[in-house]
C-alpha positions in Angstrom: 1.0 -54.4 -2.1 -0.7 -52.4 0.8 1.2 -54.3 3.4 4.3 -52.7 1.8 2.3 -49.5 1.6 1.6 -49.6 4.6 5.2 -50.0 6.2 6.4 -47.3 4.3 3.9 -45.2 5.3 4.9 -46.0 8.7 8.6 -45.7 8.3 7.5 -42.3 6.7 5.9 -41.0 10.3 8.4 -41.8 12.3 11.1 -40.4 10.6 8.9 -37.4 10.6 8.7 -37.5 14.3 12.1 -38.8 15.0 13.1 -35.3 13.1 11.0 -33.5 14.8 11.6 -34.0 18.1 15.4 -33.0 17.6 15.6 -29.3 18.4 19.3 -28.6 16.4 20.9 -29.4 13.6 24.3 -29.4 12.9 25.8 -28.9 9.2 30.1 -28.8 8.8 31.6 -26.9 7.3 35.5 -26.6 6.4 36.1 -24.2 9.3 33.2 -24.8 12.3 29.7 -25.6 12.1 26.4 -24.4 11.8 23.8 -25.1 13.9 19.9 -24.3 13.2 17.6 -23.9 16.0 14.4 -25.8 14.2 12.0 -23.8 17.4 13.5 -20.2 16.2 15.3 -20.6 13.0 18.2 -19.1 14.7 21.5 -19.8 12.6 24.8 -20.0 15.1 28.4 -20.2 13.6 30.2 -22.8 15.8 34.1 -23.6 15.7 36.6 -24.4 18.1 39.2 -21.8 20.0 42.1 -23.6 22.0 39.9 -26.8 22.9 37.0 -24.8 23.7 34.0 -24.5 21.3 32.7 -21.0 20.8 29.0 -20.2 19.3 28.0 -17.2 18.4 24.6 -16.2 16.4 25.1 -15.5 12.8 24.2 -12.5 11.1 20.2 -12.8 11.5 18.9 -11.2 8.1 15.3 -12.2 9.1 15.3 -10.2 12.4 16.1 -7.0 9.7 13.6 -8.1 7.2 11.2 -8.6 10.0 11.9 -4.8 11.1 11.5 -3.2 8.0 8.0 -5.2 7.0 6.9 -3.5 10.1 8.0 -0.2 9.8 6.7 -0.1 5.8 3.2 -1.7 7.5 3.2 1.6 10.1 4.0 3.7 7.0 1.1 2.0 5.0 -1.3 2.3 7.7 -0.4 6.4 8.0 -0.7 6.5 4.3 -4.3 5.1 4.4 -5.6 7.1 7.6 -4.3 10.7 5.6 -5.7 9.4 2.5 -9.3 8.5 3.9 -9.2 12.2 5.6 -8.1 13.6 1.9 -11.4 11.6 0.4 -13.9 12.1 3.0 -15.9 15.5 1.3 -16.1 18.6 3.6 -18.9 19.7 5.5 -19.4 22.8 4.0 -18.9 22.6 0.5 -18.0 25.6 -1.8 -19.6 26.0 -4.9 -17.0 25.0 -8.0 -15.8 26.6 -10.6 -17.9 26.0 -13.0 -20.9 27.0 -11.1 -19.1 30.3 -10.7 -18.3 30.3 -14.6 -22.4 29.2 -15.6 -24.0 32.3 -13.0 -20.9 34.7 -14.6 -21.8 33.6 -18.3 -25.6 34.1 -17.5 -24.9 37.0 -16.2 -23.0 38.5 -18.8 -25.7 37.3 -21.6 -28.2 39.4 -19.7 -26.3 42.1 -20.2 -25.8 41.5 -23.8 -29.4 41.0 -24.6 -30.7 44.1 -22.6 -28.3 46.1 -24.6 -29.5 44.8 -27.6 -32.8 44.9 -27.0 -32.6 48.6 -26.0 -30.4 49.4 -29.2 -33.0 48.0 -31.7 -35.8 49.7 -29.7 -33.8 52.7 -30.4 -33.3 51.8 -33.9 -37.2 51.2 -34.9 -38.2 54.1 -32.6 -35.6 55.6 -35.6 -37.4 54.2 -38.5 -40.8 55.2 -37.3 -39.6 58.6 -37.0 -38.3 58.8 -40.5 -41.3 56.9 -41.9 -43.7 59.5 -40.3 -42.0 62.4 -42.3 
């Protein structure tokens, strides 16, 4: 049993390298033949023209693909540098809103209160004056 093994493993590796080492292949079809370039992955569209046989690259989608992934990569990689810039916090940083709105509100009860506080002074300054008569 591992004597058979053993030969098909073998038979296995060098059809692997026996594939390999070939550089082409060559499908038919009805009207030419394709070739495919196993170092490039370059697909050529081969048929023949008054004896002659004429090759000529086939429409190479990956070269397209491979375009685009880089230009949306560039595009990415601007994307991330403006929005590191837009998260880093500023030097010099303002006081917010609601700071503003706290020291305004304070403000405006301090007001309030000395108002009142001056209105019932008034008021019991009022009452001791009637009280007296």
């Amino acid at each position: 049993m591992k004597f058979v093994f053993v030969i098909v493993l073998s038979f296995l590796v060098l059809a692997t390298q026996s594939f390999a080492d070939q550089r082409y292949s060559v499908t038919k079809l009805s009207d030419g033949t394709l070739r495919l370039d196993h170092q490039t992955g370059a697909v050529s569209y081969c048929h023949e023209k008054e004896g002659k046989l004429i090759c000529s690259l086939a429409a190479d989608e990956r070269q397209a693909w491979i375009s685009e992934t880089e230009e949306l990569s560039k595009r990415i990689e601007r994307l991330e540098a403006r929005l590191k810039i837009l998260e880093t916090p500023s030097k010099d940083p303002e006081p917010n809103a609601t700071d503003k709105s706290t020291t305004n509100e304070k403000s405006t009860t301090d007001q309030a209160m000395t108002f009142i506080e001056g209105t019932v002074r008034r008021f019991y300054k009022v009452f001791e004056d009637l009280s007296a008569e």
